[in-house]
N, CA, C and O atoms as a Tinker XYZ file with bonds, in Angstrom:
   376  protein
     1  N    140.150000  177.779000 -141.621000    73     2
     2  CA   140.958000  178.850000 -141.076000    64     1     3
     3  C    140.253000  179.405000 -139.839000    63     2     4     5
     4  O    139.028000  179.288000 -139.792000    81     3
     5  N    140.981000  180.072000 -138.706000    73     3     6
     6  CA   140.592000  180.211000 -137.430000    64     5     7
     7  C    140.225000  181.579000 -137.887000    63     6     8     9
     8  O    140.909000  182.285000 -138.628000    81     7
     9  N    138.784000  181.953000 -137.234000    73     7    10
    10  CA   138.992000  183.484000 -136.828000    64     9    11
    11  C    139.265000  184.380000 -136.255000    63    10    12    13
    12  O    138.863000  184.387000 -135.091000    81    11
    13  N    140.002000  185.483000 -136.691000    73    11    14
    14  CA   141.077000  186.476000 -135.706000    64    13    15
    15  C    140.390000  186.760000 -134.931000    63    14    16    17
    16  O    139.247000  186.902000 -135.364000    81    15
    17  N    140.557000  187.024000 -133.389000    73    15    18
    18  CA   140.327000  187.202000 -131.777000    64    17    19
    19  C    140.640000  188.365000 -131.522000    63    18    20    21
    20  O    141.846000  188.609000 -131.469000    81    19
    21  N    139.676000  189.453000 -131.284000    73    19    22
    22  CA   140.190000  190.536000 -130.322000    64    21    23
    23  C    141.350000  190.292000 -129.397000    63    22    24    25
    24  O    142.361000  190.980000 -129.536000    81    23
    25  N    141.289000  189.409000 -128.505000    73    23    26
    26  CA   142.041000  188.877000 -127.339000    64    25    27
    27  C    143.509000  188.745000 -127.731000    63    26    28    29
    28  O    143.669000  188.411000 -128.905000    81    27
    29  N    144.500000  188.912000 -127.087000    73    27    30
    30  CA   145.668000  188.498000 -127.029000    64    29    31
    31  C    145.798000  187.363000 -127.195000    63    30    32    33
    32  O    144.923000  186.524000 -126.983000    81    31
    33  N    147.517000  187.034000 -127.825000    73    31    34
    34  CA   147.190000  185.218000 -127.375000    64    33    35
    35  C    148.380000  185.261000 -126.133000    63    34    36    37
    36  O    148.960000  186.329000 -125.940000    81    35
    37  N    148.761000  183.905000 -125.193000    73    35    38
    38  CA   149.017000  183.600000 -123.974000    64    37    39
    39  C    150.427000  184.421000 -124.325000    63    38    40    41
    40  O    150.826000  185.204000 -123.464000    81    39
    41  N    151.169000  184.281000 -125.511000    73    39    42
    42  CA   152.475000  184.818000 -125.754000    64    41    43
    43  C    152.513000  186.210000 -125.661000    63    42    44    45
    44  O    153.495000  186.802000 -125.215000    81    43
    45  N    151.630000  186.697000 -126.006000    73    43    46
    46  CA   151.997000  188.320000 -126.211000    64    45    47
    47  C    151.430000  188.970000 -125.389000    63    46    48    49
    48  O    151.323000  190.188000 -125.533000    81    47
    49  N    150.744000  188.088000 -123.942000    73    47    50
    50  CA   149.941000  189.673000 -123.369000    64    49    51
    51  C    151.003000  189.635000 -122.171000    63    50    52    53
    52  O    151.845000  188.781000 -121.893000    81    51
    53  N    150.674000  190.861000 -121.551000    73    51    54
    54  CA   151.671000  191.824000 -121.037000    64    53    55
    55  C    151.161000  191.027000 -119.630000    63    54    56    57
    56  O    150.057000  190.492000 -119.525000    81    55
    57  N    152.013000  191.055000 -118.756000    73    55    58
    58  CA   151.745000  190.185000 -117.373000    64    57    59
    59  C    150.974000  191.211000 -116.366000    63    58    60    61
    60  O    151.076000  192.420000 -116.160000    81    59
    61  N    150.325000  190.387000 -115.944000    73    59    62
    62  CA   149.529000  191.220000 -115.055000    64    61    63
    63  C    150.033000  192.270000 -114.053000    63    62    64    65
    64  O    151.054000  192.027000 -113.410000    81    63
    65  N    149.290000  193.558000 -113.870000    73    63    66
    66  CA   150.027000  194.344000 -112.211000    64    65    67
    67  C    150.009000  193.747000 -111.126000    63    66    68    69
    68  O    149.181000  192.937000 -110.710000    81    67
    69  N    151.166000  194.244000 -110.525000    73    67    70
    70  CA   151.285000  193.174000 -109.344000    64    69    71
    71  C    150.929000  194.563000 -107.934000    63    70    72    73
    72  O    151.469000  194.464000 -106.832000    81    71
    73  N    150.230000  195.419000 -108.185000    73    71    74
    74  CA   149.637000  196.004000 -107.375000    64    73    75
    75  C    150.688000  196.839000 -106.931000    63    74    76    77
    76  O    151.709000  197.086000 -107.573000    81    75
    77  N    150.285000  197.428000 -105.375000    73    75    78
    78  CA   151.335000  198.433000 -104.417000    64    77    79
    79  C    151.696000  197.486000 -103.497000    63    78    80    81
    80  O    150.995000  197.915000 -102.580000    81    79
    81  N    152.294000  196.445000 -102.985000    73    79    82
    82  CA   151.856000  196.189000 -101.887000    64    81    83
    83  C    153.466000  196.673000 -100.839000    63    82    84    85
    84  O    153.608000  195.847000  -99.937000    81    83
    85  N    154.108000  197.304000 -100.830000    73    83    86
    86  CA   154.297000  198.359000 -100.036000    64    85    87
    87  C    153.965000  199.567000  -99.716000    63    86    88    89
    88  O    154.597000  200.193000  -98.865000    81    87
    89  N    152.769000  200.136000 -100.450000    73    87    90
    90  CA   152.285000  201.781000 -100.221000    64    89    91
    91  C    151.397000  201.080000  -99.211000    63    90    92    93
    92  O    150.425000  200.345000  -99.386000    81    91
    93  N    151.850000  201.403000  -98.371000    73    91    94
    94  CA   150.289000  201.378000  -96.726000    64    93    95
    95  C    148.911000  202.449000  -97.707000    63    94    96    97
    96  O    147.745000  202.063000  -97.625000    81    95
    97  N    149.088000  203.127000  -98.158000    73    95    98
    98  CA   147.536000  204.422000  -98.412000    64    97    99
    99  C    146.957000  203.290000  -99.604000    63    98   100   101
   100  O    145.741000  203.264000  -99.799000    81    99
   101  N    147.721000  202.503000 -100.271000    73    99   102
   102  CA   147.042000  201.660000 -101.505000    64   101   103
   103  C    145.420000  201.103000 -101.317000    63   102   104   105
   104  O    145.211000  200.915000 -100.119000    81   103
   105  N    144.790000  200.937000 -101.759000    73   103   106
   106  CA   143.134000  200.633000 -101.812000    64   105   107
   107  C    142.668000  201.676000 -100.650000    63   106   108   109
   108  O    141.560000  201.398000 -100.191000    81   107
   109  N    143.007000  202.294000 -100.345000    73   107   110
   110  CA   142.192000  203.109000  -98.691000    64   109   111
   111  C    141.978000  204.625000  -99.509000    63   110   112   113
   112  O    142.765000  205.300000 -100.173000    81   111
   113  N    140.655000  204.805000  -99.166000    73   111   114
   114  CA   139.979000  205.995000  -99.537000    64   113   115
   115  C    140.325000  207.048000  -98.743000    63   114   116   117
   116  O    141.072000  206.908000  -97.775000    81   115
   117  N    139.827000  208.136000  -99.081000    73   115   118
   118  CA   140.430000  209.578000  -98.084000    64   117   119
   119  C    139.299000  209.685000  -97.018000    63   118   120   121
   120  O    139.187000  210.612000  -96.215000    81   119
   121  N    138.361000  208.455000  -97.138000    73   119   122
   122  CA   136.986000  208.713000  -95.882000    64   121   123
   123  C    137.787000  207.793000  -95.252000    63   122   124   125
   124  O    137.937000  208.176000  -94.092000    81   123
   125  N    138.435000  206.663000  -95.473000    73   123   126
   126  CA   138.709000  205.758000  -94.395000    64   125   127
   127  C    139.862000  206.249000  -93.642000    63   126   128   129
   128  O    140.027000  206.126000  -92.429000    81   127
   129  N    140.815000  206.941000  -94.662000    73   127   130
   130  CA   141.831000  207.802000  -94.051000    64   129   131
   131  C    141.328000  208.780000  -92.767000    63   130   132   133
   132  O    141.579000  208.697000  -91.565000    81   131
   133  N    140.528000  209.723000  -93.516000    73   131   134
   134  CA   140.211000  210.651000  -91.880000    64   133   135
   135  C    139.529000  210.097000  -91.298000    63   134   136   137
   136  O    139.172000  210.792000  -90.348000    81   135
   137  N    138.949000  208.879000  -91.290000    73   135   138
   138  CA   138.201000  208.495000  -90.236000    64   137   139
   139  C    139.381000  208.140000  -89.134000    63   138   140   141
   140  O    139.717000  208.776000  -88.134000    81   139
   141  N    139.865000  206.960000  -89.642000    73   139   142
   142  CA   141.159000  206.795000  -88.322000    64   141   143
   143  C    141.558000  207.723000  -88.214000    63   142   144   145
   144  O    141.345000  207.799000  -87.004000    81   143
   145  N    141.907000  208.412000  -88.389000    73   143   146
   146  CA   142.791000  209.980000  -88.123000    64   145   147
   147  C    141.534000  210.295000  -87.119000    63   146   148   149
   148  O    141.771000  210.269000  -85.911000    81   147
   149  N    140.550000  210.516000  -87.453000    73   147   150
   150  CA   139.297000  210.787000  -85.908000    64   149   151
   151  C    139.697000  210.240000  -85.048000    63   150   152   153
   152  O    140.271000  210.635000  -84.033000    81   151
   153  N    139.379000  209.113000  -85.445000    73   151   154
   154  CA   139.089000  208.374000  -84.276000    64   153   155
   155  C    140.263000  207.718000  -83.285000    63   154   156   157
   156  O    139.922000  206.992000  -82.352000    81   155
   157  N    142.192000  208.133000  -83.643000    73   155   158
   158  CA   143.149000  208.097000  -83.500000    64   157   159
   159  C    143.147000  209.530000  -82.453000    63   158   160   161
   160  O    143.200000  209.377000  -81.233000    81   159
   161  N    143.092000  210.686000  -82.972000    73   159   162
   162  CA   143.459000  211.890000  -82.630000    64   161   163
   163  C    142.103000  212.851000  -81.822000    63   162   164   165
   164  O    142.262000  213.780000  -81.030000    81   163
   165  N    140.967000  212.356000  -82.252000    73   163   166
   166  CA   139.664000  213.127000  -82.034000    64   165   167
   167  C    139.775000  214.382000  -83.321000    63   166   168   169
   168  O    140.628000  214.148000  -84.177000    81   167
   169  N    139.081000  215.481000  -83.458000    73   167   170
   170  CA   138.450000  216.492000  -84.034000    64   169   171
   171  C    139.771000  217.443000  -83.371000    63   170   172   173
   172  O    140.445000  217.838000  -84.322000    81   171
   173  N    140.217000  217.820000  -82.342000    73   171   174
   174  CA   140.686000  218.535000  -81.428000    64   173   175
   175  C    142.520000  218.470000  -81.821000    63   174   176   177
   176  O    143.400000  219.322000  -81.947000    81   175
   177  N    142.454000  216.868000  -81.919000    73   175   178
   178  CA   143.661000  216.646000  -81.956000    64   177   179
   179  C    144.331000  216.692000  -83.140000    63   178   180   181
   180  O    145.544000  216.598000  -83.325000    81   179
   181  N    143.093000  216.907000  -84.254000    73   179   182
   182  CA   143.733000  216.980000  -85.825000    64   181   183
   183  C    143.458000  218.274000  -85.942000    63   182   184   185
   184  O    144.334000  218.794000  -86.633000    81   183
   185  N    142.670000  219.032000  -85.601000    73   183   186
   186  CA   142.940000  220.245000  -85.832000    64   185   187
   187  C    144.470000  220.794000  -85.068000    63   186   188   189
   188  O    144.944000  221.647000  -85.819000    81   187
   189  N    145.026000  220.666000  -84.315000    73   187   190
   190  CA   146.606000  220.465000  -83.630000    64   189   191
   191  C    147.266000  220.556000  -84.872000    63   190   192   193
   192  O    147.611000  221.493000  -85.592000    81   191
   193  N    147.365000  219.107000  -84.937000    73   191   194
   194  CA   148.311000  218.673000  -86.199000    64   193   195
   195  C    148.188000  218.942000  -87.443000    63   194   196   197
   196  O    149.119000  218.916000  -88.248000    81   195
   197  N    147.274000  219.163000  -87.642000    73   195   198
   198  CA   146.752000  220.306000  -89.431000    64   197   199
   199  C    145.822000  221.305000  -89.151000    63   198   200   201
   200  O    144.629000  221.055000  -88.973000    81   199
   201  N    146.274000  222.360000  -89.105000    73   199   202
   202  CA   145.638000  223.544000  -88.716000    64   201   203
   203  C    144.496000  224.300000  -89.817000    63   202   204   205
   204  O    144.533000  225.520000  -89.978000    81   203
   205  N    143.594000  223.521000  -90.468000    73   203   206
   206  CA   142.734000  223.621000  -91.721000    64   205   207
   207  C    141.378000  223.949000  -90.879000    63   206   208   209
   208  O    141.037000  223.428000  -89.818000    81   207
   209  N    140.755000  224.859000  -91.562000    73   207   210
   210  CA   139.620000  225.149000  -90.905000    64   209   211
   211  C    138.791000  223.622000  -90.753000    63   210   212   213
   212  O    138.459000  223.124000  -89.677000    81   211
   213  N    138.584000  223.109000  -91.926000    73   211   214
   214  CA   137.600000  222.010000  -91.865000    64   213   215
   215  C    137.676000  221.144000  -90.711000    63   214   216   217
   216  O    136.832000  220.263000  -90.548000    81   215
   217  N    138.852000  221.373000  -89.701000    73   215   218
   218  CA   139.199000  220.493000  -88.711000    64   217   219
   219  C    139.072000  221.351000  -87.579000    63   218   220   221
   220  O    139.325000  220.709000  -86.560000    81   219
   221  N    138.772000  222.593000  -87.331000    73   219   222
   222  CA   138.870000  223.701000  -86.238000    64   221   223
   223  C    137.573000  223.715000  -86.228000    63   222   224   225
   224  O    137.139000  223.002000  -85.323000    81   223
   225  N    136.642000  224.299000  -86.941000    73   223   226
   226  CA   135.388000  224.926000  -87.025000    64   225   227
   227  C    134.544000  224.278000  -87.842000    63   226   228   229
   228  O    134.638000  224.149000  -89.063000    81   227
   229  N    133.242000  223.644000  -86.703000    73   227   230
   230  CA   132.302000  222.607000  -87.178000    64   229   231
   231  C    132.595000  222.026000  -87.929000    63   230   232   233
   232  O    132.142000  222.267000  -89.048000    81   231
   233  N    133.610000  220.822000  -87.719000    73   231   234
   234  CA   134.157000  219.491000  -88.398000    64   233   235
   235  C    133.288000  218.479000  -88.594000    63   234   236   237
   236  O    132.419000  218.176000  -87.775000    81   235
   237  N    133.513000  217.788000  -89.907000    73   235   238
   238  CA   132.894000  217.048000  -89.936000    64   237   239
   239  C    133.156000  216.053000  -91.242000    63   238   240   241
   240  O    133.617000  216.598000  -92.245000    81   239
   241  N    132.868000  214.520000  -91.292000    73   239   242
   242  CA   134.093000  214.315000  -92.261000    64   241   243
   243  C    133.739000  214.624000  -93.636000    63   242   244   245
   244  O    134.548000  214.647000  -94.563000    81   243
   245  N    132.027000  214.948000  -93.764000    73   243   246
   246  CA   131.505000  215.357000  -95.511000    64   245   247
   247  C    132.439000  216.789000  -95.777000    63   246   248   249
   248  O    133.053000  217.062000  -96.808000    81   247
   249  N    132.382000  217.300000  -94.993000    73   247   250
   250  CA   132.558000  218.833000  -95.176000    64   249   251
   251  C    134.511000  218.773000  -95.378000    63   250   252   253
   252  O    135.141000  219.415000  -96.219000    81   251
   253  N    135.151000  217.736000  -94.251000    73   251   254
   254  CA   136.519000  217.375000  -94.658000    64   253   255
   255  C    136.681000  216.981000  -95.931000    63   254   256   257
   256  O    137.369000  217.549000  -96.780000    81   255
   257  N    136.245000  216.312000  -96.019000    73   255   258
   258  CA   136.526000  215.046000  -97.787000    64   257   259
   259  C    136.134000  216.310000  -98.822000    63   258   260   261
   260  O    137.028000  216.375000  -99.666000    81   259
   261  N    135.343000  217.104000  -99.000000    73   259   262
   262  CA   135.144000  217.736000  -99.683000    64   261   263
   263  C    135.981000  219.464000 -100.147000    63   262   264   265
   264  O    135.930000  220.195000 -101.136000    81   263
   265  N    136.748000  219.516000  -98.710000    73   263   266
   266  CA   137.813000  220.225000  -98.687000    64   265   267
   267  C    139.123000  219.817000  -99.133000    63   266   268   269
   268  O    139.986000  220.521000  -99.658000    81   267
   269  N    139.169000  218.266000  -98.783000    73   267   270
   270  CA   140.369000  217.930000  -99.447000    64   269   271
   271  C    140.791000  217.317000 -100.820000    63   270   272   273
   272  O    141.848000  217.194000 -101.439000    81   271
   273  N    139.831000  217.076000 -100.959000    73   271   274
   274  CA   139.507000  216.950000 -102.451000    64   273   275
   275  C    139.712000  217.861000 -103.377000    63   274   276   277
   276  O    139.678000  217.509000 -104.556000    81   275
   277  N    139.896000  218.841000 -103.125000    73   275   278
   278  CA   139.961000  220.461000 -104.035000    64   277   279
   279  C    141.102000  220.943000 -103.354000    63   278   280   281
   280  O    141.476000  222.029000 -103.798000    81   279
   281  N    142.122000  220.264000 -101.948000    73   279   282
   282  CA   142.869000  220.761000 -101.742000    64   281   283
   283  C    143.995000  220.226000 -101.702000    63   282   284   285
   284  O    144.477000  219.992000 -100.593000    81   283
   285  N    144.798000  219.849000 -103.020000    73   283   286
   286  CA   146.188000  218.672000 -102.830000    64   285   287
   287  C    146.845000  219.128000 -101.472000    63   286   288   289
   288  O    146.949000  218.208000 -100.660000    81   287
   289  N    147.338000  220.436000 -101.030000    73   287   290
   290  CA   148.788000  220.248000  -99.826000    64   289   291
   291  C    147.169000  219.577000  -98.972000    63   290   292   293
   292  O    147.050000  218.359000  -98.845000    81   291
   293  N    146.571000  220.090000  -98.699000    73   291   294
   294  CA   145.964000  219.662000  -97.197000    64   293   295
   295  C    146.095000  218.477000  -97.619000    63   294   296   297
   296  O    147.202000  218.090000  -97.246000    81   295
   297  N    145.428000  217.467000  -98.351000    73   295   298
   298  CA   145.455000  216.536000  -98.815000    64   297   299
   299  C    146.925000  215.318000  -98.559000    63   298   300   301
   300  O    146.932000  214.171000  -98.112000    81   299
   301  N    147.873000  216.073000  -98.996000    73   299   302
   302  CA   149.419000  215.702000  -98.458000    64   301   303
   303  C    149.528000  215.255000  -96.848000    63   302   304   305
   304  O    149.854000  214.187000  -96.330000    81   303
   305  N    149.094000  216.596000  -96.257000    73   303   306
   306  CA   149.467000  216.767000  -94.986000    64   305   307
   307  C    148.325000  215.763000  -94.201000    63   306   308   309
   308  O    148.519000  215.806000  -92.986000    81   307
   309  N    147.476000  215.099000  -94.481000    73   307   310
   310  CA   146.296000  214.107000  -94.219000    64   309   311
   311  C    147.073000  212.861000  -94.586000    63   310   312   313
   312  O    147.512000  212.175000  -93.663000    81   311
   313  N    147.243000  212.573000  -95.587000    73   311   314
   314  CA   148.040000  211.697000  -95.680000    64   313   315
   315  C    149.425000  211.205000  -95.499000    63   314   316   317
   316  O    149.814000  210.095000  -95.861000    81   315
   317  N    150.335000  212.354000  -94.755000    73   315   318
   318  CA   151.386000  211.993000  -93.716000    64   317   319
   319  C    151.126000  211.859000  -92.839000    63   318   320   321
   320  O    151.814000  211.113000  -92.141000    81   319
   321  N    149.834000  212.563000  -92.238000    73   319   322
   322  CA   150.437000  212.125000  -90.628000    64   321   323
   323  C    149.300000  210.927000  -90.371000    63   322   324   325
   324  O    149.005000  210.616000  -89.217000    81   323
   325  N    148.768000  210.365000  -91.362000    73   323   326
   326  CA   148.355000  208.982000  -91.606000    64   325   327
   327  C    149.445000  208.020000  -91.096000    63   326   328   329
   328  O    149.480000  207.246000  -90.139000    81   327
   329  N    150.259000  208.315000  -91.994000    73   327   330
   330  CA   151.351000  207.325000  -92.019000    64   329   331
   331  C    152.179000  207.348000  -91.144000    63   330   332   333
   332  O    152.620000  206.340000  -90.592000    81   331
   333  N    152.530000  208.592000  -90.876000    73   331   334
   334  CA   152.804000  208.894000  -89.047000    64   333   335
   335  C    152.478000  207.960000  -88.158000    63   334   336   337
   336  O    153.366000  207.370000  -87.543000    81   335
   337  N    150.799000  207.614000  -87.904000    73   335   338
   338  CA   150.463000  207.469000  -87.080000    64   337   339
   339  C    149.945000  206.044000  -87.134000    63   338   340   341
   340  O    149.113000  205.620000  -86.332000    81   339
   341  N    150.606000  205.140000  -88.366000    73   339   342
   342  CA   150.902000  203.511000  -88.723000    64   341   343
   343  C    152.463000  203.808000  -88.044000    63   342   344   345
   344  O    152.744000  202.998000  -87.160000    81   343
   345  N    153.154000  204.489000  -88.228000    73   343   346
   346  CA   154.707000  203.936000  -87.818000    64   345   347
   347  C    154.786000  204.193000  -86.275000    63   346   348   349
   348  O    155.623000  203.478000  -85.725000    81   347
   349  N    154.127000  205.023000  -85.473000    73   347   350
   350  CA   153.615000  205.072000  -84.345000    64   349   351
   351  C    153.261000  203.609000  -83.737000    63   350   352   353
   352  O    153.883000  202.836000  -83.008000    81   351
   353  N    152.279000  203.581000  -84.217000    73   351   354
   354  CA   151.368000  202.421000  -83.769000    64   353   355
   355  C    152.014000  201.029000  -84.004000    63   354   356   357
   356  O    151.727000  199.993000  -83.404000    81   355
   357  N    153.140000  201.228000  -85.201000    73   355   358
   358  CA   153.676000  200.095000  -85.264000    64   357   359
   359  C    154.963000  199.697000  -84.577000    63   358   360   361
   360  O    155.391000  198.567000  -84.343000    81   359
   361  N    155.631000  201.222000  -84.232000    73   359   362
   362  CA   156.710000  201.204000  -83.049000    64   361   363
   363  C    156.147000  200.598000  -81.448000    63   362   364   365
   364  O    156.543000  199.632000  -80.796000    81   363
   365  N    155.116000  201.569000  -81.174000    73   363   366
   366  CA   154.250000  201.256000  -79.825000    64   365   367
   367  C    153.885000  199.347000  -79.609000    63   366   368   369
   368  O    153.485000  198.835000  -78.563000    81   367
   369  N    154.161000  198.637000  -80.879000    73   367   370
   370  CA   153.487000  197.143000  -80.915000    64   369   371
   371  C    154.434000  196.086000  -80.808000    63   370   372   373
   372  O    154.389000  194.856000  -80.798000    81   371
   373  N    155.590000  197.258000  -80.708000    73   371   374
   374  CA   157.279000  196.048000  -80.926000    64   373   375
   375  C    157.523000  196.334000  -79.034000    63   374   376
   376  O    158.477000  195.820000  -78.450000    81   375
């Protein structure tokens, strides 16, 4: 007699995730996020477009990430005009 297997057998396990692969933000961290957002807009130009201290007064991205992390809307608003600024870039390429 065989012995019972933790493991599933091939019939019953559940099929693998097939990931995001339409969310553009999928695998990308909130450092890689504001970084392009820097380096897209400068310090100057995101403080413009999100008016958060961490982006006005001595910016910087430890002191960002750590604000947005504790702050879902800012957090939101970082991650729209992310995406903003893929549909930008992807209009500007057609």
């Amino acid at each position: 007699m065989p012995s019972p297997s933790n493991e599933p057998s091939s019939e019953t396990a559940a099929p693998a995730p097939t990931g995001q692969p339409r969310n553009p933000l999928h695998g990308l961290t909130l450092e890689a996020i504001v970084t392009a957002l820097v380096a897209e807009y400068g310090w100057d130009g995101l403080g413009e477009r999100i008016a958060v201290r961490c982006f006005t007064h001595d910016p910087s991205i430890k002191s960002s990430l750590k604000f947005l992390r504790k702050t879902p809307w800012a957090r939101e608003k970082v991650e729209s005009l992310y995406l903003f600024m893929l549909r930008d870039a992807r209009r500007a390429a057609r």
